[in-house]
C-alpha positions as CSV (number, residue, x, y, z in Angstrom):
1,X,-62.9,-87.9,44.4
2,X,-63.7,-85.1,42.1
3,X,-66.9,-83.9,41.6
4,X,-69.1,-83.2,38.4
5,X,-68.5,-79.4,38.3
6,X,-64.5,-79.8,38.2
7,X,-65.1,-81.9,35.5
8,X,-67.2,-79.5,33.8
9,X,-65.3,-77.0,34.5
10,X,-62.0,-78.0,32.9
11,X,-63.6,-79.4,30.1
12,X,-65.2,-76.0,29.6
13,X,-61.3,-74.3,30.0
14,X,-60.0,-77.2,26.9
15,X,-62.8,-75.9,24.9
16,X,-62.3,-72.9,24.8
17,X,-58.9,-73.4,24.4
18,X,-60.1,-75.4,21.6
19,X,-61.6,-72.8,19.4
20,X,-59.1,-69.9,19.7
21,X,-56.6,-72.6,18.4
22,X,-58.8,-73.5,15.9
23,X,-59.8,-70.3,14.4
24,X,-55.5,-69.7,14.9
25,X,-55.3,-72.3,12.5
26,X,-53.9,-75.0,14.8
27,X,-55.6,-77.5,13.9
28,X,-53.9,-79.9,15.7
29,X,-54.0,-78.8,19.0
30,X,-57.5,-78.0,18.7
31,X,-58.5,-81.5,17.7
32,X,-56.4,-82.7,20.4
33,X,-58.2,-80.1,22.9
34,X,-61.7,-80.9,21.6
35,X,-61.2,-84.7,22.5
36,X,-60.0,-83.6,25.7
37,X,-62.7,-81.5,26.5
38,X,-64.9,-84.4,25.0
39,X,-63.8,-86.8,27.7
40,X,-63.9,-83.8,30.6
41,X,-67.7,-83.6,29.8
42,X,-68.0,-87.5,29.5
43,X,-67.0,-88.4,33.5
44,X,-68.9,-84.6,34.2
45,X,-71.7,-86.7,32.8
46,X,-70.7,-90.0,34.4
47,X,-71.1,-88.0,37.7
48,X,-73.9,-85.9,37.5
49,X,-76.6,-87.1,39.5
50,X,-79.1,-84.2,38.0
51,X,-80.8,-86.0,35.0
52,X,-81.0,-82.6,33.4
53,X,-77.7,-81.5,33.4
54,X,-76.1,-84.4,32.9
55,X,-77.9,-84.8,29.8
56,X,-76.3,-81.8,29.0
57,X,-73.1,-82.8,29.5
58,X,-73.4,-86.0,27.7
59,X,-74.9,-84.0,24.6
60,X,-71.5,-81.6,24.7
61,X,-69.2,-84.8,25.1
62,X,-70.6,-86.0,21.6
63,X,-70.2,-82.8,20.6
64,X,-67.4,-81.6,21.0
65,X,-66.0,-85.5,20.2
66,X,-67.2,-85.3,16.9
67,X,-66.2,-82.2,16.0
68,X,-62.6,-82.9,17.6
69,X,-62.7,-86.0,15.3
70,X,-63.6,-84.4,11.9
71,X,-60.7,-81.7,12.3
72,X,-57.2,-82.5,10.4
73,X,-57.0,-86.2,10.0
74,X,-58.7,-88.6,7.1
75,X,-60.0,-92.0,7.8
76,X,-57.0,-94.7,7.0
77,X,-57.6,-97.2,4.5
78,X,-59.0,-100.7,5.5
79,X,-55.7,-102.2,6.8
80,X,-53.6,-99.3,6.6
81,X,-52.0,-97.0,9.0
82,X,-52.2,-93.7,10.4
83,X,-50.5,-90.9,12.0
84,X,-52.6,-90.2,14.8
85,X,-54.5,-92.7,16.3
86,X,-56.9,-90.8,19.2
87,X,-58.8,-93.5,22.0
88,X,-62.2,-93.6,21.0
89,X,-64.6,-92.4,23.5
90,X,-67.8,-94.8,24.2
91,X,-70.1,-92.9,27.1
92,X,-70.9,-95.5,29.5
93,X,-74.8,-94.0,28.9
94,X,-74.7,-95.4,25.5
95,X,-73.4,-98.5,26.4
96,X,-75.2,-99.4,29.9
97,X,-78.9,-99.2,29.9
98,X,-79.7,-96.3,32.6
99,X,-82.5,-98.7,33.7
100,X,-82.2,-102.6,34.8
101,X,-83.5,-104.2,31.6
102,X,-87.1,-104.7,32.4
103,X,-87.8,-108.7,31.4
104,X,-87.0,-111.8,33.1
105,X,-87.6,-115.2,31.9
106,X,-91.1,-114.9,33.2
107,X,-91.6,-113.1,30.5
108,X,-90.0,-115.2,27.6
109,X,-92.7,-118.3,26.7
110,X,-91.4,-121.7,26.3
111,X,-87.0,-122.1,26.5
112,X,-87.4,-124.0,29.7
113,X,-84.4,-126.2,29.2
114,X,-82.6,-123.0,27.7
115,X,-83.8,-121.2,30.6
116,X,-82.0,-123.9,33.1
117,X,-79.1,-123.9,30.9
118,X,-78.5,-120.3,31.4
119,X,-79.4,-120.3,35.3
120,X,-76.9,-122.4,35.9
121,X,-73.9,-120.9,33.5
122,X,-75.0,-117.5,34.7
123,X,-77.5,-116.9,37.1
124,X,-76.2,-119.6,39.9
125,X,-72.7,-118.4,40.0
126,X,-73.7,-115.1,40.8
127,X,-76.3,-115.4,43.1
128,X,-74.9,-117.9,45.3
129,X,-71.1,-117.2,44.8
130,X,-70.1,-118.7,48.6
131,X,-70.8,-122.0,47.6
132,X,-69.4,-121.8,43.7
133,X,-66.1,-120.7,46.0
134,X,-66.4,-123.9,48.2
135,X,-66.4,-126.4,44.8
136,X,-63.9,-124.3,43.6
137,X,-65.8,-123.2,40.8
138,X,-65.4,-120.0,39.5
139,X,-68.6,-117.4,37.8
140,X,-67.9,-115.3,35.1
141,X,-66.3,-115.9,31.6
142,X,-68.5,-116.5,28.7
143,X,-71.4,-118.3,27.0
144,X,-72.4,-117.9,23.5
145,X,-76.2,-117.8,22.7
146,X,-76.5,-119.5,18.7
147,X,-79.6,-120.4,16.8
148,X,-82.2,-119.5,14.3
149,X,-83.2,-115.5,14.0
150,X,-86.0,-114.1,15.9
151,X,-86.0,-116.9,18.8
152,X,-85.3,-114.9,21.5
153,X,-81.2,-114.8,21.9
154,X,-81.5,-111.1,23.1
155,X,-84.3,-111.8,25.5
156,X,-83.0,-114.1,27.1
157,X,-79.0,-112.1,27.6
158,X,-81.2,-109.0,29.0
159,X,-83.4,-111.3,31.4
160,X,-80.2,-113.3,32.3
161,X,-78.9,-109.6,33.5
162,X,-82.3,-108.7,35.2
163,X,-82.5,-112.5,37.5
164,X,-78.6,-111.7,38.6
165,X,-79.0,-108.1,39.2
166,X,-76.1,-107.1,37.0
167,X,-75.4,-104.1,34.6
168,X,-76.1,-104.8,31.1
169,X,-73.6,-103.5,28.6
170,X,-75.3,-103.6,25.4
171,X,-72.7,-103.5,22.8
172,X,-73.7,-103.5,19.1
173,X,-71.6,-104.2,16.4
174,X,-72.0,-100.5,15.0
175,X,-70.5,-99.3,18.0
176,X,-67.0,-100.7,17.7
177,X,-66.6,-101.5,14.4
178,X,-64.5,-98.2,13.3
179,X,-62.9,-97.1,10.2
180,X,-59.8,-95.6,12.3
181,X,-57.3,-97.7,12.1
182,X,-56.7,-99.4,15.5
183,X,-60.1,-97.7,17.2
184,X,-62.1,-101.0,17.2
185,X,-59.4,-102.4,19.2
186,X,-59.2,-99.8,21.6
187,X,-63.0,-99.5,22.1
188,X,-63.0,-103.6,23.3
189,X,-60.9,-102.5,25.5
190,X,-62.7,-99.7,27.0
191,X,-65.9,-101.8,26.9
192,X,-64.3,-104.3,29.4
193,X,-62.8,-101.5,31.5
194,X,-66.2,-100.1,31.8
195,X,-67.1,-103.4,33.1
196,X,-64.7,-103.8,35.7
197,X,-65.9,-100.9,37.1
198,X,-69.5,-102.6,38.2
199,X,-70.1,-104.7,41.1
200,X,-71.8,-107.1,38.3
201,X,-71.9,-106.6,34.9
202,X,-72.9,-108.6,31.5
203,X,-71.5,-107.6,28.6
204,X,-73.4,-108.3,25.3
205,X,-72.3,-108.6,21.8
206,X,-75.2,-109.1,19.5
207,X,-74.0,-110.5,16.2
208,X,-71.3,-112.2,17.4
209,X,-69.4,-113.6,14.3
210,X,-69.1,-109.9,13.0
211,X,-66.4,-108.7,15.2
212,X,-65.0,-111.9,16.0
213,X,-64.5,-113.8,12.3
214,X,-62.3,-116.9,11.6
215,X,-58.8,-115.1,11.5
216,X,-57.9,-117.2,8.3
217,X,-60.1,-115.6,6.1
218,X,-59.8,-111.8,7.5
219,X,-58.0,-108.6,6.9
220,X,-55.0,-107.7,8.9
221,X,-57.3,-104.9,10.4
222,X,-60.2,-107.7,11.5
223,X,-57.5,-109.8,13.0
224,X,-56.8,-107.4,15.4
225,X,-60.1,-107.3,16.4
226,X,-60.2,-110.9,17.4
227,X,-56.8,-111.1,19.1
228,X,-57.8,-108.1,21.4
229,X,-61.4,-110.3,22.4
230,X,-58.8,-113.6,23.1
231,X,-56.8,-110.7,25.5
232,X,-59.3,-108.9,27.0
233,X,-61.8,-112.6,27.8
234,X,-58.9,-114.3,28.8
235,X,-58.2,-111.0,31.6
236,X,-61.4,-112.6,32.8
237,X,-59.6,-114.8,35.0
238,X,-58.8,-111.7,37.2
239,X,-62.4,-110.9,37.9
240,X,-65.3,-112.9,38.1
241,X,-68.1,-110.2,38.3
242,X,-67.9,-109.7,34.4
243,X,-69.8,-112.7,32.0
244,X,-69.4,-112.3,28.3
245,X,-72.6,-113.1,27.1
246,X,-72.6,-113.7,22.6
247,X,-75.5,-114.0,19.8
248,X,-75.0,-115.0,16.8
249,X,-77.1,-116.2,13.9
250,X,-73.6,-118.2,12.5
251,X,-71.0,-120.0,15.2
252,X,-69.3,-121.8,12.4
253,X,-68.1,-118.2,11.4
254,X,-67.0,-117.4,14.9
255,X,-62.9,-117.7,15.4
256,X,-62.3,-121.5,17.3
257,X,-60.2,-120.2,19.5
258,X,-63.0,-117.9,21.2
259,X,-64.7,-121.0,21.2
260,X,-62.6,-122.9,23.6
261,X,-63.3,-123.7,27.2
262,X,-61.9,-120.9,28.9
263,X,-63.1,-118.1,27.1
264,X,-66.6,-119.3,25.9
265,X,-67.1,-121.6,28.6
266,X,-70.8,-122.9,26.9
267,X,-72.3,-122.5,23.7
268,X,-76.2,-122.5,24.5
269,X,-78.7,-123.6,21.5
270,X,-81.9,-121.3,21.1
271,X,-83.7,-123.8,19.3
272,X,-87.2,-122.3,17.2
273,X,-89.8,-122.2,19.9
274,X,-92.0,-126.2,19.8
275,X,-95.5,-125.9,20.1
276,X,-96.1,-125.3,23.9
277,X,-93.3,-122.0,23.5
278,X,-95.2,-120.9,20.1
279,X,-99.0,-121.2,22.2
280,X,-97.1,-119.5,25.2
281,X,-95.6,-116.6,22.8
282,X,-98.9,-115.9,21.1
283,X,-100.7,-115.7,24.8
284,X,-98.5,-112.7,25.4
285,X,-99.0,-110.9,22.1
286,X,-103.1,-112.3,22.2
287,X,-103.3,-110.6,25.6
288,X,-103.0,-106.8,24.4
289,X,-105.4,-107.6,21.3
290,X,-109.3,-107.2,21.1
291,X,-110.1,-110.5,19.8
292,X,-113.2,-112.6,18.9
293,X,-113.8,-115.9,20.8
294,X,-112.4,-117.5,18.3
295,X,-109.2,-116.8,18.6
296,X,-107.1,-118.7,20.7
297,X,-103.3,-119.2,21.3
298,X,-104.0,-123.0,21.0
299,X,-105.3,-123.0,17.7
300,X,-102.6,-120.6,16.2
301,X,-99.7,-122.4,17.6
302,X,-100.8,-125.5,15.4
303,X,-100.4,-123.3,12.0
304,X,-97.6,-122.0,12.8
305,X,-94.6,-125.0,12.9
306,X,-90.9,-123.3,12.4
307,X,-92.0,-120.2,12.9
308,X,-89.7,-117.8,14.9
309,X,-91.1,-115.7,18.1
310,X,-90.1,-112.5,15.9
311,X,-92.4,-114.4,12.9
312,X,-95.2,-114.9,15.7
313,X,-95.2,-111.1,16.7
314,X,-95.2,-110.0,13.1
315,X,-98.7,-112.1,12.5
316,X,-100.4,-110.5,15.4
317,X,-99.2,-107.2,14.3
318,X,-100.3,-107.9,10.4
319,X,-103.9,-109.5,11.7
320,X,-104.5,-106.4,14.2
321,X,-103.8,-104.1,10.7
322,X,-106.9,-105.7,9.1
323,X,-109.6,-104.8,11.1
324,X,-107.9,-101.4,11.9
325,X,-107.3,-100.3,8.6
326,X,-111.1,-101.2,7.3
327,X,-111.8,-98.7,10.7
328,X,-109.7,-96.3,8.5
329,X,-111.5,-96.4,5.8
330,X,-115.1,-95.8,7.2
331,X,-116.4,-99.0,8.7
332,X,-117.4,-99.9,11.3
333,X,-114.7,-101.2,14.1
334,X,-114.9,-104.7,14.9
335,X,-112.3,-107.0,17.0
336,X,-109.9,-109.4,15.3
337,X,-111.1,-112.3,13.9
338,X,-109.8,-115.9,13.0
339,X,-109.7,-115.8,9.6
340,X,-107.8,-112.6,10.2
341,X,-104.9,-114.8,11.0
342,X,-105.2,-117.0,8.7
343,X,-105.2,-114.4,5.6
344,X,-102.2,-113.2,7.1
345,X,-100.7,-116.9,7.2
346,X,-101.9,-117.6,3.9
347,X,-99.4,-115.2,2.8
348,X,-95.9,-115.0,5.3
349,X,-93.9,-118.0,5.6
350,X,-91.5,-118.6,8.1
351,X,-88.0,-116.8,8.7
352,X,-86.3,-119.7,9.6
353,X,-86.3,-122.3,7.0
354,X,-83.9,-120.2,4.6
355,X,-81.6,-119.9,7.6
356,X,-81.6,-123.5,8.5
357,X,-80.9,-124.6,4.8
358,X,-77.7,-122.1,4.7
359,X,-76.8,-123.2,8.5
360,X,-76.8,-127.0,7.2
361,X,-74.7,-126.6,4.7
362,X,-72.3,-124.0,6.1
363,X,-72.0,-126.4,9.2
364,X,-71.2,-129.0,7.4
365,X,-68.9,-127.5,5.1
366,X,-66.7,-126.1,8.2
367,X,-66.8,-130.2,9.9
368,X,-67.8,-129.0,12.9
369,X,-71.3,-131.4,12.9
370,X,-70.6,-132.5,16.2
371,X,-70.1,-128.7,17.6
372,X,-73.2,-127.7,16.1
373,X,-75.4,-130.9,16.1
374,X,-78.6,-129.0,17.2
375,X,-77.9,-127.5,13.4
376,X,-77.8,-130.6,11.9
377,X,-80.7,-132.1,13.5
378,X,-82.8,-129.2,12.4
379,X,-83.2,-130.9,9.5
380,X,-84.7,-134.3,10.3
């Protein structure tokens, strides 16, 4: 297997081959050169097992990607064509986290049910993989996390990857979504090939339903998008180490045919956290504050109905600014009190109640009620 230095080295030979075509005027060849050299310093990088200089060579792939990239070609028009059409390059730094996410569900309060729900999508077919094999029963695929904003989709994909030991591919919207004509497509592609690579790996799209709209009401350009998710989830039969894992703030915006049993195997609800997950959430945010003895997780978890875990954090982090900001100004420090809270409550209301009316009526305006009942009984 080649090691980091050959890499390095040749990448360093196309760069410099790079530049004297450049300042030739060849612009062609040196773009082509550049994102050569690019993807040299990317698997340098990729095998480098001294933090410093593989930090390096990361820092020269982007470099030299990007200026490769901005050399003789023009973005295509949304849904048009282009002449040259170069494979993207995603460094598998930017898209695995270096480090195991660091939260379990331990750490999330309340989602018990959720919790079990994912265990035994996820969790169970990875960890005990003998006996899913005896039943026939395959891991992998996919399960698609939907519900209110703020209640803890995210948290709960990274702790799903931290209980089955598995690489977490974190892959934002932002990241594939290009302007290039046909680059989205290619980076899907290069996100699941990244995965096959791992023993175990979770890939994560956050903000599902932006990449994978209904195709009647995209672009020619989106609709490629989603027909290259249908190929590469239903490749998934071919190796079980590899679990699609979704979020999305609006399903019924999500194509039906990723949908399907087979690709999405479950769609999981993350309901707004009840009144034992709202006194469990404030207990971890309460923990790191100085508080008076009047403040308790109990009491606050009564004020706060349909309010998200993001809302909950946001009122610690407003009530904490009181007292700290009249330290600003000259007084003298105090802890937080009470009423702290409740100036802050007097004033923030809850994020979810504008989703839930547009979730309601966007259900049932696609007839999918009995998809998305959860949805529906949000509103009872």
């Amino acid at each position: 297997m080649p090691k980091s230095s050959s890499f390095a080295a040749e990448a360093r030979g196309l760069a410099k081959a790079a530049k004297a075509a450049e300042q030739t005027g060849n612009i062609e060849k040196a773009r082509s050169l550049y994102l050569k050299a690019a993807d040299k310093f990317n698997q340098a990088s990729s095998l480098n097992p001294d933090k410093l200089d593989k930090n390096t060579q990361h820092g020269l792939a982007k470099h030299f990607y990007e200026h490769g990239r901005s050399l003789g070609k023009q973005p295509a028009s949304i849904g048009g064509s282009s002449q040259v059409q170069d494979e993207p390059i995603l460094l598998k730094d930017e898209l695995i986290i270096s480090e195991k996410p660091d939260i379990g569900f331990s750490d999330i309060g309340g989602l018990d049910s959720v919790k079990e729900d994912m265990k035994k999508a996820i969790i169970y077919p990875f960890t005990h993989k003998k006996l899913y094999d005896y039943y026939n029963q395959k891991s992998g695929g996919g399960v698609l996390l939907y519900g209110p904003p703020g209640c803890g989709k995210t948290m709960i994909a990274k702790a799903a990857a931290t209980e089955c030991d598995a690489d977490f591919i974190n892959v934002e919207t932002s990241t594939i979504m290009s302007k290039w004509v046909g680059e989205s497509e290619k980076s899907i592609k290069q996100v699941f090939s990244i995965a096959r690579d791992c023993n175990r790996a979770i890939i994560f799209f956050d903000e599902f339903d932006a990449v994978a709209g209904r195709r009647g009401e995209l672009e020619d350009y989106a609709k490629r998008i989603v027909n290259e998710l249908l190929q590469q989830m239903d490749g998934m039969d071919k190796n079980d180490n590899i679990l699609v894992l979704a979020a999305t703030n609006e399903p019924w915006a999500i194509d039906p045919a990723l949908r399907r049993p087979g690709r999405f195997k479950k769609l999981i609800f993350i309901p707004p956290p009840d009144l034992e997950a709202r006194k469990a959430i404030f207990n971890i945010y309460l923990q790191k504050l100085p508080l008076e003895n009047n403040v308790d997780a109990a009491t606050l978890s009564k004020k706060t109905d349909m309010y998200s875990g993001a809302d909950i954090k946001a009122i610690c982090d407003d009530a904490a600014e009181i007292p700290l900001q009249e330290a600003l100004e000259g007084k003298k420090a105090r802890k937080i009190a009470l009423n702290d809270f409740s100036t802050v409550l007097s004033s923030r209301r809850s994020s979810i109640i504008p989703w839930q009316r547009l979730a309601v009526e966007q259900v049932r305006k696609s007839g999918e009620e009995d998809i998305f009942k959860e949805i529906i009984e949000l509103e009872t």
